[in-house]
RODO-2510 file (C-alpha; in nm, 4 decimals, decimal comma):
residues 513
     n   res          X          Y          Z
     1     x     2,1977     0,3407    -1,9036
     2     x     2,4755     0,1137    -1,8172
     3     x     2,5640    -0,1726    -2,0286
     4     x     2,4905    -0,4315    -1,7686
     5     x     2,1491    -0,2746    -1,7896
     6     x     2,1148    -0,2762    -2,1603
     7     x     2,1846    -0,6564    -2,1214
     8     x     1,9629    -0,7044    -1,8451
     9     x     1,6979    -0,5027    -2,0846
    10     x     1,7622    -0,6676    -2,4120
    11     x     1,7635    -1,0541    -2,2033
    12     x     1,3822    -0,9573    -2,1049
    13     x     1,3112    -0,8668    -2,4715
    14     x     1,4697    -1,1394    -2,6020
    15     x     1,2867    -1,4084    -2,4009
    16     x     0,9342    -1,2395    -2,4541
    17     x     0,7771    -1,6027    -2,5815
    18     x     0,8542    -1,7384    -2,2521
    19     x     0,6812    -1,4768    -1,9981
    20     x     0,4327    -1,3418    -2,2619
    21     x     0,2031    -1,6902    -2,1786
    22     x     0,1729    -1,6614    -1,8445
    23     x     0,1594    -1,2753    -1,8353
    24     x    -0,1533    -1,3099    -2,0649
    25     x    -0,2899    -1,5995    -1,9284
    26     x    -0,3163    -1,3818    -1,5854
    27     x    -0,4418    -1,0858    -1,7370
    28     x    -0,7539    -1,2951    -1,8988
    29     x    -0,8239    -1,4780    -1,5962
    30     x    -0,8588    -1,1511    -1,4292
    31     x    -1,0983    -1,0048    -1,6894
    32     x    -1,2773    -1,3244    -1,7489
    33     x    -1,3628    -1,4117    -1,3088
    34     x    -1,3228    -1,0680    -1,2089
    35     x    -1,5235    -0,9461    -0,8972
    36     x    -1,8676    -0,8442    -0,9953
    37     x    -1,7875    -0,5683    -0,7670
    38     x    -1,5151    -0,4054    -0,6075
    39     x    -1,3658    -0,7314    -0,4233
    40     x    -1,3947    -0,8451    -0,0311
    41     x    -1,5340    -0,6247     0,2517
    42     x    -1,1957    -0,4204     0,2594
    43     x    -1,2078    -0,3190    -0,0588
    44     x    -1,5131    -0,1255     0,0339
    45     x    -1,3339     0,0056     0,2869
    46     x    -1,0133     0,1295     0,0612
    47     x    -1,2524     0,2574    -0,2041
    48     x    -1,3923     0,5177     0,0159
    49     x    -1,0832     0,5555     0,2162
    50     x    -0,9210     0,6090    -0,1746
    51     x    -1,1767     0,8873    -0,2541
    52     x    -1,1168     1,0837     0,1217
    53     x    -0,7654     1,0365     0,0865
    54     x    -0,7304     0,8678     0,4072
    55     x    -0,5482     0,5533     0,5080
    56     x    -0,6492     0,3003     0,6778
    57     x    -0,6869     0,2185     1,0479
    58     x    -0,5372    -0,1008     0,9792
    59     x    -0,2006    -0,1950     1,1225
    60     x     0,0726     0,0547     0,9390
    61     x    -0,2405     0,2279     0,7155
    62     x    -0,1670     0,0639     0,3717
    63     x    -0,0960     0,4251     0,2565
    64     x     0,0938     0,3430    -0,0653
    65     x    -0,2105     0,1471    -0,2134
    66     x    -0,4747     0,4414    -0,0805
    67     x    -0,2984     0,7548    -0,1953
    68     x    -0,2415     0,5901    -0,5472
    69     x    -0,5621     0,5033    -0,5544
    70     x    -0,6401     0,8307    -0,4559
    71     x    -0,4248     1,0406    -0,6699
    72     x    -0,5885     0,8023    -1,0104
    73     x    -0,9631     0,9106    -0,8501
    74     x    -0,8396     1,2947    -0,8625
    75     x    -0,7111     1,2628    -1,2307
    76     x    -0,9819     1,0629    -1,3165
    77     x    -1,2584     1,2525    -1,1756
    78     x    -1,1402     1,5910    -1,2848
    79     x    -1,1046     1,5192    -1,6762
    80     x    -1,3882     1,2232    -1,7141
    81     x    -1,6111     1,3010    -1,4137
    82     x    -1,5831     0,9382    -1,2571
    83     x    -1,8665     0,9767    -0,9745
    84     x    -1,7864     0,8284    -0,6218
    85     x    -1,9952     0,5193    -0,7337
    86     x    -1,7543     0,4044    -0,9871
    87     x    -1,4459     0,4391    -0,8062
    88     x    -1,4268     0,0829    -0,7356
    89     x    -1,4319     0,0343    -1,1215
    90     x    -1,1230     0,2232    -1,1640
    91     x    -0,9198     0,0850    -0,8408
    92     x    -0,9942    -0,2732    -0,9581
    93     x    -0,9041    -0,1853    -1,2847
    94     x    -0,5467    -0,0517    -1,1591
    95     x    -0,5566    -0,4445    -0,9770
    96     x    -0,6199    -0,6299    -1,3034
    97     x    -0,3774    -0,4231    -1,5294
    98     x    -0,0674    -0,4780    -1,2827
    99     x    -0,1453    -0,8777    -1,2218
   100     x     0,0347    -0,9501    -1,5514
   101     x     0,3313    -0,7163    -1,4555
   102     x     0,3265    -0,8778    -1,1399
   103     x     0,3494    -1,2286    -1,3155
   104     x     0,6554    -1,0950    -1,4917
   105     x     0,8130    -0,9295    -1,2385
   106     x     0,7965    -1,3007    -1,0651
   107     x     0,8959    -1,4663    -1,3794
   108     x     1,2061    -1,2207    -1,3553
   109     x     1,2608    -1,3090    -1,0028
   110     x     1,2640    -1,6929    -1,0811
   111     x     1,4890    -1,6612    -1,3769
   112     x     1,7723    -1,4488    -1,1832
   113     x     1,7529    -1,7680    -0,9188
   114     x     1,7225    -2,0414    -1,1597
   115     x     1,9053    -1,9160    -1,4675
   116     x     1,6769    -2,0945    -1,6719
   117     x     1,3773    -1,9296    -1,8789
   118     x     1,2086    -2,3132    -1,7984
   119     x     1,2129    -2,2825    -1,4644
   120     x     1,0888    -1,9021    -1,4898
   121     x     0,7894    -2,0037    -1,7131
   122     x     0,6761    -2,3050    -1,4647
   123     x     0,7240    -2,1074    -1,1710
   124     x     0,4648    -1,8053    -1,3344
   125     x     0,2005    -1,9952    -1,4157
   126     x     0,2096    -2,1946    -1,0587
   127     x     0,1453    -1,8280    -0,9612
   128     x    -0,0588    -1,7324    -1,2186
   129     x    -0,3061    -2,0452    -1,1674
   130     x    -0,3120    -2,0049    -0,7834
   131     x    -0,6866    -2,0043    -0,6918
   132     x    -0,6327    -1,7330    -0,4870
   133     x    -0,3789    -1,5434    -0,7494
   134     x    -0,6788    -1,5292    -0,9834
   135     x    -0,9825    -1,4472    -0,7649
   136     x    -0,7500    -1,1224    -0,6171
   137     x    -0,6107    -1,0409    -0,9766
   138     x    -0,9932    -0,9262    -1,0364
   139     x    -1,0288    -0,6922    -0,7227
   140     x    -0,9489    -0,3723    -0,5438
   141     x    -0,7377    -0,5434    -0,2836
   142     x    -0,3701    -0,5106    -0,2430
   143     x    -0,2709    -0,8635    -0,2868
   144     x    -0,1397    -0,8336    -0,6284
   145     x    -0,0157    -0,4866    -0,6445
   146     x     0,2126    -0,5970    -0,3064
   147     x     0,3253    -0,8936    -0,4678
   148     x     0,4284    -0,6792    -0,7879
   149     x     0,6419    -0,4386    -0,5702
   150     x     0,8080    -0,7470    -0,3537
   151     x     0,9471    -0,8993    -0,7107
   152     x     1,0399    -0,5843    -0,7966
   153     x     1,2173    -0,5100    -0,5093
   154     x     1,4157    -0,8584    -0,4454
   155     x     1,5058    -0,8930    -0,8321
   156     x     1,7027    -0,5266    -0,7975
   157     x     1,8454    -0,6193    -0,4423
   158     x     1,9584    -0,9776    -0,6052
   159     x     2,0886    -0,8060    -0,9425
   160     x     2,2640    -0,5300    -0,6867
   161     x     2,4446    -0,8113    -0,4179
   162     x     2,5489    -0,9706    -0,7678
   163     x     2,7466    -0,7044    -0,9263
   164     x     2,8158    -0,5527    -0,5992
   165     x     2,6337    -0,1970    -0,6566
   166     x     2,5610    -0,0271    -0,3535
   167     x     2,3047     0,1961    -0,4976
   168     x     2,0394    -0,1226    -0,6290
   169     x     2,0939    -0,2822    -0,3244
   170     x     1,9469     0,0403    -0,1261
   171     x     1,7023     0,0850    -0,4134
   172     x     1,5880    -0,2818    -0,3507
   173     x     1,5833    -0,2153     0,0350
   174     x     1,3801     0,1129    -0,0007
   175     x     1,1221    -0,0540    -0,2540
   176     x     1,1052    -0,3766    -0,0243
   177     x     1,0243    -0,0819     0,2292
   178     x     0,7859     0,0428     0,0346
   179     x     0,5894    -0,2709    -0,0440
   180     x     0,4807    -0,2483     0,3243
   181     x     0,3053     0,0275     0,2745
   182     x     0,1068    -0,1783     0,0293
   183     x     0,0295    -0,4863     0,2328
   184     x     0,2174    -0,5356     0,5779
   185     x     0,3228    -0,9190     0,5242
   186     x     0,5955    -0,7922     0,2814
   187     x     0,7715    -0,6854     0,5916
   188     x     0,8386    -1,1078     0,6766
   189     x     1,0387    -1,0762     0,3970
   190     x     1,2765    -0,8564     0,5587
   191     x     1,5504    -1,1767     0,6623
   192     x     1,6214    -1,1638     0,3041
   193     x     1,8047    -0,8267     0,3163
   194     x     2,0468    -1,0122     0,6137
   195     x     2,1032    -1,3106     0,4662
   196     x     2,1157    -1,2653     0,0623
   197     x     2,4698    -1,0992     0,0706
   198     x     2,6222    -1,3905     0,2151
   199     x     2,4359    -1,6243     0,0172
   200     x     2,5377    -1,4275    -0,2639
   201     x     2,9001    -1,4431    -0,2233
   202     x     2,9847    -1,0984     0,0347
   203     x     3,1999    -1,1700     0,2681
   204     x     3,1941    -1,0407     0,6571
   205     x     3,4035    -0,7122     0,5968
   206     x     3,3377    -0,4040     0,7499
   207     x     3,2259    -0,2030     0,3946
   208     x     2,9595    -0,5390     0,3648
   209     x     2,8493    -0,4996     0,7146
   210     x     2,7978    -0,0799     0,6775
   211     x     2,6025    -0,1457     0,3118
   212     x     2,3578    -0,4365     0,4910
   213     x     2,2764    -0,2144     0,7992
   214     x     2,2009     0,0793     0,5508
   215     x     2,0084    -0,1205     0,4000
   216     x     1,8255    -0,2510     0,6921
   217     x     1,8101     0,1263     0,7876
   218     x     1,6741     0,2562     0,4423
   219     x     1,4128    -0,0622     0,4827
   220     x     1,2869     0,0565     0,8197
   221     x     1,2594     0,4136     0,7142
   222     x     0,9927     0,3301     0,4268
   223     x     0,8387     0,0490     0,5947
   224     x     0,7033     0,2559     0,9085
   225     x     0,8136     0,6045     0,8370
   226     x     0,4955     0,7056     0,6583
   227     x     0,2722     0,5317     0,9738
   228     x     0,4972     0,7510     1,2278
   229     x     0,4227     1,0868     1,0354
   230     x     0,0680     1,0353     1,0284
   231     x     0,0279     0,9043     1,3757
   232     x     0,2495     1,1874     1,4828
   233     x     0,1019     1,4873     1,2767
   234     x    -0,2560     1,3303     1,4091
   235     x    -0,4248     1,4356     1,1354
   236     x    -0,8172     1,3823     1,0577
   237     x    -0,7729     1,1953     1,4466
   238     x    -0,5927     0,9125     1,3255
   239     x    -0,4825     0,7789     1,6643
   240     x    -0,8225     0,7446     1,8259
   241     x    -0,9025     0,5262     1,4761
   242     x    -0,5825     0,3488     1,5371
   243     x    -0,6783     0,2628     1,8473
   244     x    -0,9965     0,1920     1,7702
   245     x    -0,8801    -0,0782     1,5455
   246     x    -0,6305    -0,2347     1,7970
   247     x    -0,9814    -0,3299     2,0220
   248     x    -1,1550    -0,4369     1,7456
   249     x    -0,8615    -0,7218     1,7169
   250     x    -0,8609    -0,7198     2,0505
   251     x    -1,2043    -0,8549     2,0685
   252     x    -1,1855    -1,0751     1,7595
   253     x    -0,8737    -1,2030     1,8702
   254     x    -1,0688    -1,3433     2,1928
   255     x    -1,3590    -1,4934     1,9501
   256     x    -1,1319    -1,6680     1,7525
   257     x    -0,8167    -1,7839     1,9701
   258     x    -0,5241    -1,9010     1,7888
   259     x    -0,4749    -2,2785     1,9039
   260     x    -0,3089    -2,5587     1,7475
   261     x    -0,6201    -2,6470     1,5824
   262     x    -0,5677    -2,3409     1,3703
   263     x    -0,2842    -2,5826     1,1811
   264     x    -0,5547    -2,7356     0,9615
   265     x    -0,7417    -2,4406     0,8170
   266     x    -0,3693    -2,2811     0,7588
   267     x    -0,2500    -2,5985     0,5830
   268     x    -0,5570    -2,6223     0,4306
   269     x    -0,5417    -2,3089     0,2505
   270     x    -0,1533    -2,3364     0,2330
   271     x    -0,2593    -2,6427     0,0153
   272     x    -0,4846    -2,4487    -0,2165
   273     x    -0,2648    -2,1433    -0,2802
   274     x     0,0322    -2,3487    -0,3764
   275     x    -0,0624    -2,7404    -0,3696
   276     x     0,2455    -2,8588    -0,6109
   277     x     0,4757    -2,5722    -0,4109
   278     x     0,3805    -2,6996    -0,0764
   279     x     0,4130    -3,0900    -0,1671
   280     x     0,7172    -3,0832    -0,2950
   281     x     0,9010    -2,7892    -0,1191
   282     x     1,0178    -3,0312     0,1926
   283     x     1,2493    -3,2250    -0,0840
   284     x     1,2810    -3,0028    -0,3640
   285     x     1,4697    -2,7671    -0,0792
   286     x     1,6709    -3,0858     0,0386
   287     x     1,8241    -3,1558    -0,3148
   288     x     1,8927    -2,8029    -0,4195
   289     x     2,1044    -2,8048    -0,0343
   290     x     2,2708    -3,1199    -0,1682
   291     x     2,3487    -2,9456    -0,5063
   292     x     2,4246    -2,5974    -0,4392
   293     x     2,3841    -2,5606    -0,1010
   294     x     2,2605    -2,2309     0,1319
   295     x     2,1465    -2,0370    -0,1865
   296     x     1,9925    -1,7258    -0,2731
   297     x     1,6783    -1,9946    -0,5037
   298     x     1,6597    -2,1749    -0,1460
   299     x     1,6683    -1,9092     0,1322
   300     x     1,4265    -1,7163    -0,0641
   301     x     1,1845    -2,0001    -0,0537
   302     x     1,2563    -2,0580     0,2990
   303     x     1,1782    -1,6926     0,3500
   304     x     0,8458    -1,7538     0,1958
   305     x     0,7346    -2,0724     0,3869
   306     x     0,8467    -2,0046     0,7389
   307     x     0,6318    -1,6316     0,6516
   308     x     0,3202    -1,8738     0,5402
   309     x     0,3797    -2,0685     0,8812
   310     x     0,4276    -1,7415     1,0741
   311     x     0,0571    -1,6783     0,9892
   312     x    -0,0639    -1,9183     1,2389
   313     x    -0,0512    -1,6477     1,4902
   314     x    -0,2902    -1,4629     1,3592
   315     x    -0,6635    -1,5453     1,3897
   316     x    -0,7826    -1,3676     1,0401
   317     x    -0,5718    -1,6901     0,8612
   318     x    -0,8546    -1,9242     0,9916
   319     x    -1,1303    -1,7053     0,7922
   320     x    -0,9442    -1,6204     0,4578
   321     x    -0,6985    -1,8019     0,2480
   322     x    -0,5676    -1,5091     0,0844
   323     x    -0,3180    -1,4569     0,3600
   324     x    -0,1157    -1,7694     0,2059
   325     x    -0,0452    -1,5406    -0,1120
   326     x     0,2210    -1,3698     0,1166
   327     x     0,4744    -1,6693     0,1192
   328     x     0,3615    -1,8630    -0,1489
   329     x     0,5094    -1,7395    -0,4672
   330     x     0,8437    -1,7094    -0,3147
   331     x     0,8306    -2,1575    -0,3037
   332     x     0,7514    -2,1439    -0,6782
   333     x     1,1191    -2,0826    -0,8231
   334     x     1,2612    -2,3804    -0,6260
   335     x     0,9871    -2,5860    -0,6721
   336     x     0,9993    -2,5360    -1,0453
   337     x     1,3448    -2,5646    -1,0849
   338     x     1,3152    -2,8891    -0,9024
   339     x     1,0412    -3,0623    -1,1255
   340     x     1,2515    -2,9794    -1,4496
   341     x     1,5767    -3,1190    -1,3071
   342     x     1,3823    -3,4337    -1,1824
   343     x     1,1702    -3,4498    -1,5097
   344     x     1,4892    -3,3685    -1,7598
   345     x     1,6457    -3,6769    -1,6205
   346     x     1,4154    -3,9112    -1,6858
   347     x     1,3010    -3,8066    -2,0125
   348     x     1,6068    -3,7186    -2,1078
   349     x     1,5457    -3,3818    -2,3486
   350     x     1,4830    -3,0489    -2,1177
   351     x     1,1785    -2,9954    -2,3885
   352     x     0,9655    -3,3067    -2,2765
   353     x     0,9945    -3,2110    -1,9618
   354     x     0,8984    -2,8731    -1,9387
   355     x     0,6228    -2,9952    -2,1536
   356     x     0,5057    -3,3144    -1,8921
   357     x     0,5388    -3,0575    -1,6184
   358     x     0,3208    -2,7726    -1,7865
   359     x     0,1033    -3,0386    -1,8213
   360     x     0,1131    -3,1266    -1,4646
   361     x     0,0574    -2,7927    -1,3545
   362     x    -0,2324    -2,7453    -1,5458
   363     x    -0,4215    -3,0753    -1,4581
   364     x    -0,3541    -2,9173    -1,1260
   365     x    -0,4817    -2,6181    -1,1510
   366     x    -0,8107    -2,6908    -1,3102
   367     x    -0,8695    -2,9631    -1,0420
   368     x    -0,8478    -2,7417    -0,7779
   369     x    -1,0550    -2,4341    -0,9658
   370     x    -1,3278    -2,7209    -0,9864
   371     x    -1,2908    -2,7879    -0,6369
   372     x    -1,2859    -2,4538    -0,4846
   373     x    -1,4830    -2,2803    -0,7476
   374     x    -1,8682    -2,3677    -0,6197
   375     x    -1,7473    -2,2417    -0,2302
   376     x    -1,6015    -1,9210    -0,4082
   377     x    -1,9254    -1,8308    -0,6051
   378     x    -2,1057    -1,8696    -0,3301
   379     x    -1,9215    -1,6087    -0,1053
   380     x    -1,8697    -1,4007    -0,4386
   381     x    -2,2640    -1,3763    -0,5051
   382     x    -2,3340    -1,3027    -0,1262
   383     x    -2,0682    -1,0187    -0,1259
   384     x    -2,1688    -0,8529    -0,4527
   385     x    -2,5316    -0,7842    -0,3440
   386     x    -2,3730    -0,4928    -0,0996
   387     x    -2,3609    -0,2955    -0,4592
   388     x    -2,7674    -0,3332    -0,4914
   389     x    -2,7687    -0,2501    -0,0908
   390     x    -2,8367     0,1148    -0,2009
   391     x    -3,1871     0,0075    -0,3258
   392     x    -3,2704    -0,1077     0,0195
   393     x    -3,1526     0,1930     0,1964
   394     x    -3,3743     0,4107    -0,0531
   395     x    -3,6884     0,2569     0,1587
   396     x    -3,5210     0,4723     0,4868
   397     x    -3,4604     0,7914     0,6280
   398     x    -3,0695     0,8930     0,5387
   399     x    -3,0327     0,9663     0,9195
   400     x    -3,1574     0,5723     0,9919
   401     x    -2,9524     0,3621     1,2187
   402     x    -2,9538     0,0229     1,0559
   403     x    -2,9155    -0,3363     1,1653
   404     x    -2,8124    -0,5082     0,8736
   405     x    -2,6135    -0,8221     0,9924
   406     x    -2,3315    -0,9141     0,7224
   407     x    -2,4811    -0,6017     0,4918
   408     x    -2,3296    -0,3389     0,7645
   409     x    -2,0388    -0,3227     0,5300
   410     x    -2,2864    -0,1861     0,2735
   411     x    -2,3969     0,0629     0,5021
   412     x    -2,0558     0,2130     0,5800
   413     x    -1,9907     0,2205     0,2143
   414     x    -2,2899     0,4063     0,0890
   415     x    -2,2551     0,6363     0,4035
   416     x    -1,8944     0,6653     0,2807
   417     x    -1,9917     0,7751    -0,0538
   418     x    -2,2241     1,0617     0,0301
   419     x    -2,5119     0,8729    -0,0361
   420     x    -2,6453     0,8847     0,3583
   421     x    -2,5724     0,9895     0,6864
   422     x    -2,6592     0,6215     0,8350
   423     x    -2,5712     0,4525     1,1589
   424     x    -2,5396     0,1168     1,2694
   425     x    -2,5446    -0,1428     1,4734
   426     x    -2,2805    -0,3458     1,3420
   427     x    -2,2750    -0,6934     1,3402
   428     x    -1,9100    -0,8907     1,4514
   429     x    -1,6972    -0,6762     1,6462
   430     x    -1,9370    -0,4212     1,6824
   431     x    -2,2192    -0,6067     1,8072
   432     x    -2,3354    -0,5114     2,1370
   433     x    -2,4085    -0,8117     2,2685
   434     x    -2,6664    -0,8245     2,5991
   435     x    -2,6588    -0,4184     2,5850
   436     x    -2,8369    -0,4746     2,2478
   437     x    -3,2230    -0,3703     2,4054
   438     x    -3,0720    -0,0831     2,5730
   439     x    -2,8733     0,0511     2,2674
   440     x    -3,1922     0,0304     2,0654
   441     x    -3,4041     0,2323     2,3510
   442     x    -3,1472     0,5013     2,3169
   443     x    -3,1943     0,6198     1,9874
   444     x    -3,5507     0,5609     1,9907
   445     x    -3,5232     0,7779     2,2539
   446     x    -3,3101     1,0375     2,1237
   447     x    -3,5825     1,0587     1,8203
   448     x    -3,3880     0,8127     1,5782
   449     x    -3,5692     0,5450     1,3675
   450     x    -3,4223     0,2300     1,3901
   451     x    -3,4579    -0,0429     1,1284
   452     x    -3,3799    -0,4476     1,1081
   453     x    -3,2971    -0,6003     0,7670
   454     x    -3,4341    -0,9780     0,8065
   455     x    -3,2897    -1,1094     0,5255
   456     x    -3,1934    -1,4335     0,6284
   457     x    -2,9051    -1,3805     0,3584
   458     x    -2,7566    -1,1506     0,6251
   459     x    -2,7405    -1,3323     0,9136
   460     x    -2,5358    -1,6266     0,8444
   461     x    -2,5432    -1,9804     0,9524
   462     x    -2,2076    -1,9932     1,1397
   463     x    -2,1177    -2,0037     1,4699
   464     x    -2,0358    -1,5800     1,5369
   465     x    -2,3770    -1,4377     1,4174
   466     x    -2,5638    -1,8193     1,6142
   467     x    -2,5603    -1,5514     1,8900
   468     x    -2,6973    -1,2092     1,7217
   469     x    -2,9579    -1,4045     1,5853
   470     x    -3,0554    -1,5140     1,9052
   471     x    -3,0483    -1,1649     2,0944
   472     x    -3,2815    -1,0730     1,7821
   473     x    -3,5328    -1,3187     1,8232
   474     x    -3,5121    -1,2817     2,1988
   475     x    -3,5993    -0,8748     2,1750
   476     x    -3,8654    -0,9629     1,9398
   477     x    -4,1818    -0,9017     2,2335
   478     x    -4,0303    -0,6039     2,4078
   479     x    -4,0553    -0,3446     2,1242
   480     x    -4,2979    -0,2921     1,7703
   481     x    -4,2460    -0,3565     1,4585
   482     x    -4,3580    -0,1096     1,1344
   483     x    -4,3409    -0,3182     0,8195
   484     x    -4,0928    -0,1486     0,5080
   485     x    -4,0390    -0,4063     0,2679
   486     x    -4,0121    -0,7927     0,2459
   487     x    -3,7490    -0,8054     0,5038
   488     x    -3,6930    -0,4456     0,6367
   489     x    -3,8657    -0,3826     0,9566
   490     x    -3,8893    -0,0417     1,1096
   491     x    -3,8521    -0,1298     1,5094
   492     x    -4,0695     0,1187     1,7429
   493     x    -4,1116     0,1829     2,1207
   494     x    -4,3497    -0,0502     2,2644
   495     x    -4,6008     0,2332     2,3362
   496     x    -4,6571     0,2576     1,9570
   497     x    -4,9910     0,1691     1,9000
   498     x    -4,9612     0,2340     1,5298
   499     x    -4,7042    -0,0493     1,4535
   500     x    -4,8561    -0,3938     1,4623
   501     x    -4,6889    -0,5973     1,2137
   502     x    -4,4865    -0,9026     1,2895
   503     x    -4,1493    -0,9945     1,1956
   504     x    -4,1505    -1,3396     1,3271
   505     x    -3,7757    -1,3564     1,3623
   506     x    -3,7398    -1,6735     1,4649
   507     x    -3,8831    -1,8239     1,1162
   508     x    -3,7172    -1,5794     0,9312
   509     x    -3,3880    -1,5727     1,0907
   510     x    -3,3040    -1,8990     1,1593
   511     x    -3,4552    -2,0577     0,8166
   512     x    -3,1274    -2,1689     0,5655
   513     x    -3,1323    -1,9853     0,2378
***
């Protein structure tokens, strides 16, 4: 180990009571609100994707967070005998262990641009109280492990422009690479490799110029590399799923079009990711220009709100707010080095102001977890109930097709598992619209039993299932219905003298629970 290392090393030890706080505040926020289950509907997905040791059809495959998770299943299922059913458990687990080191590796970040263990402290917990920071520091997703790697990655590319070592720079490049592989969003932080050299001092000499495009090289290899390989090689048909996917946004892309009225729900969740970053960013960056000008604190933060804005584009922004975790924590640093400047001049001792601002950010913070809280239970206690979903496929054949609504997710899961050999007719994307009578007669006619969960639970009251309710109620005459349970119905040909219960959708579907 080199000395500059040892120094490095020994700085992080030495300055444990400053990132120790927020490091453990994150890691008991994540046990204490964890996800009663495994997280949103893709964490189903990587869960069973985890245990097959496949990646994902989605954009570049997010192999690095599937094949980790998949390698921790093998160990943990050969010497403990984890069963496919507590997977999850172990993959969230992973989640919630690295959202401290991902705090640090932030805190890190912010103290290598600030050079001040205040500003590093203030700008960790304005991550680690993020709304969305904590709900995600409690799931299977790849939020937090992605952010983890990002830090990771810019703090050795910053510490290698800085002392001018070749090999950290590529290291960061590679890692920022990497991260990719995690969550694709890291990839908007690929300016940074450009522009941090000169904002760091390089100059525009030929060696500078060969080290940047290397690194630009090594960050394109480990970004898409691993995508190419598996879409070349094919393997377990990867490119029809690919493609598969690519309609699927297709399709959604068309039901929700990206219009200027998309602004507010960006903004809106902009605001609640980050509300003290994204107030103040417009003139904490205009006084750090005035200071220091074009520096590494401020192009970094740039980096991370023109990547928030760049989300706009993209339709899946208007339906979840964790998207604004991609840009978000890169605004802290400045932002917190800009309250303690401001604050430090008018109280005049750099203690009372970290202390007024701490308490600023936690006012903050518990505001908005009061605000946002009763919306998030809500969707949390709707989601969970695909883990009890199992009970409700006990009541069918394991060769059923199912029409679930929201629960479809469920379906795919269990079927993922082992537990079933299910089909379905999906509800969003998959829906198939007016063909919805004829898809029915076909596996009725091919000797399938068809089912209809009625829940109204699963057919929300939104504007995207308005119209699957409606196709529901409006097949309701042409076929016969077998009663299951409370809400499952087993649908029949209309020959079926045998089946003479009624569903009577309309009550049930359209009825608020």
């Amino acid at each position: 180990m080199k000395a500059s290392d040892e120094k490095d090393l020994m700085g992080l030890k030495a300055s444990w009571r400053w990132w120790l706080g927020p490091a453990l505040l994150t890691l008991v926020l994540a046990l204490v609100l964890q996800d009663p289950f495994a997280g949103d509907w893709d964490a189903l997905d990587y869960t069973v994707l985890a245990i097959k040791g496949q990646p994902s059809s989605m954009i570049l495959g997010r192999m690095l967070f599937i094949f980790t998770n998949h390698f921790l299943w093998r160990m943990a299922h050969a010497l403990f005998g984890v069963q496919p059913e507590h997977a999850y458990l172990l993959f969230k687990y992973a989640v919630i262990l690295q959202s401290p080191l991902a705090t640090l590796a932030w805190w890190t970040l912010a103290r290598e641009l600030t050079n001040s263990v205040r500003a590093a402290t203030v700008a960790a917990l304005l991550l680690a109280l993020s709304p969305f920071y904590i709900i995600y520091s409690g799931q299977a997703m790849t939020e937090i492990p992605s952010l983890m790697l990002l830090a990771v990655a810019l703090v050795l590319h910053l510490r290698g422009l800085r002392s001018r070592r070749t090999v950290m720079v590529l290291l960061g490049a590679a890692l920022l690479g990497l991260g990719v592989n995690v969550r694709e969003g890291v990839a908007l932080f690929a300016p940074w490799l450009v522009f941090a050299p000169f904002v760091c001092g390089w100059k525009s000499g030929r060696r500078e110029a060969m080290i940047i495009l290397s690194a630009c090289v090594i960050f394109l290899v480990f970004a898409f590399g691993p995508f190419v390989l598996w879409w070349w090689l094919d393997i377990d048909h990867y490119r029809k799923a690919w493609h598969g996917w690519v309609e699927f946004t297709r399709i959604e892309s068309a039901n929700h079009p990206v219009t200027l009225s998309n602004m507010w729900p960006l903004l809106h969740f902009f605001f609640i990711a980050a509300p003290l970053a994204l107030i103040a960013f417009p003139v904490a960056a205009f006084q750090e220009w005035k200071r220091r000008g074009f520096s590494a604190l401020l192009l970094l933060a740039l980096i991370g709100f023109f990547a928030n804005l760049s989300l706009i584009v993209h339709y899946s922004v208007v339906l979840n707010g964790r998207y604004l975790l991609t840009g978000a924590p890169a605004m802290m640093p400045l932002v917190a080095d800009y309250f303690l400047r401001v604050e430090t001049a008018r109280w005049k001792s750099a203690r009372r102001a970290f202390l007024f601002v701490l308490a600023c950010v936690f006012v903050t913070a518990t505001s908005f977890f009061f605000y946002s809280w009763p919306v998030g239970i809500e969707y949390i206690r709707q989601r969970t109930l695909a883990k009890d979903y199992r009970t409700q496929l006990a009541l069918v054949p394991t060769d059923a097709v199912m029409i679930s609504g929201t629960q479809t997710v469920a379906v795919t899961y269990w079927r993922g598992l082992g537990a079933g050999r299910w089909d379905t007719i999906g509800s969003g994307v998959a829906w198939p619209g007016d063909q919805l009578q004829q898809v029915i007669e076909k596996y009725l006619s091919e000797g399938r039993r068809v089912f209809l969960d009625t829940n109204p639970r699963w057919w929300a009251m939104n504007d995207w299932q308005l119209s699957e309710r409606r196709m529901l109620i409006d097949i309701e005459p042409r076929f016969r219905f077998r009663r299951i349970s409370d809400t499952l119905y087993e649908i029949r040909p209309p020959d079926d003298t045998t089946a003479n219960d009624q569903p009577n959708l309309t009550e049930r579907l359209e009825k608020r629970w």
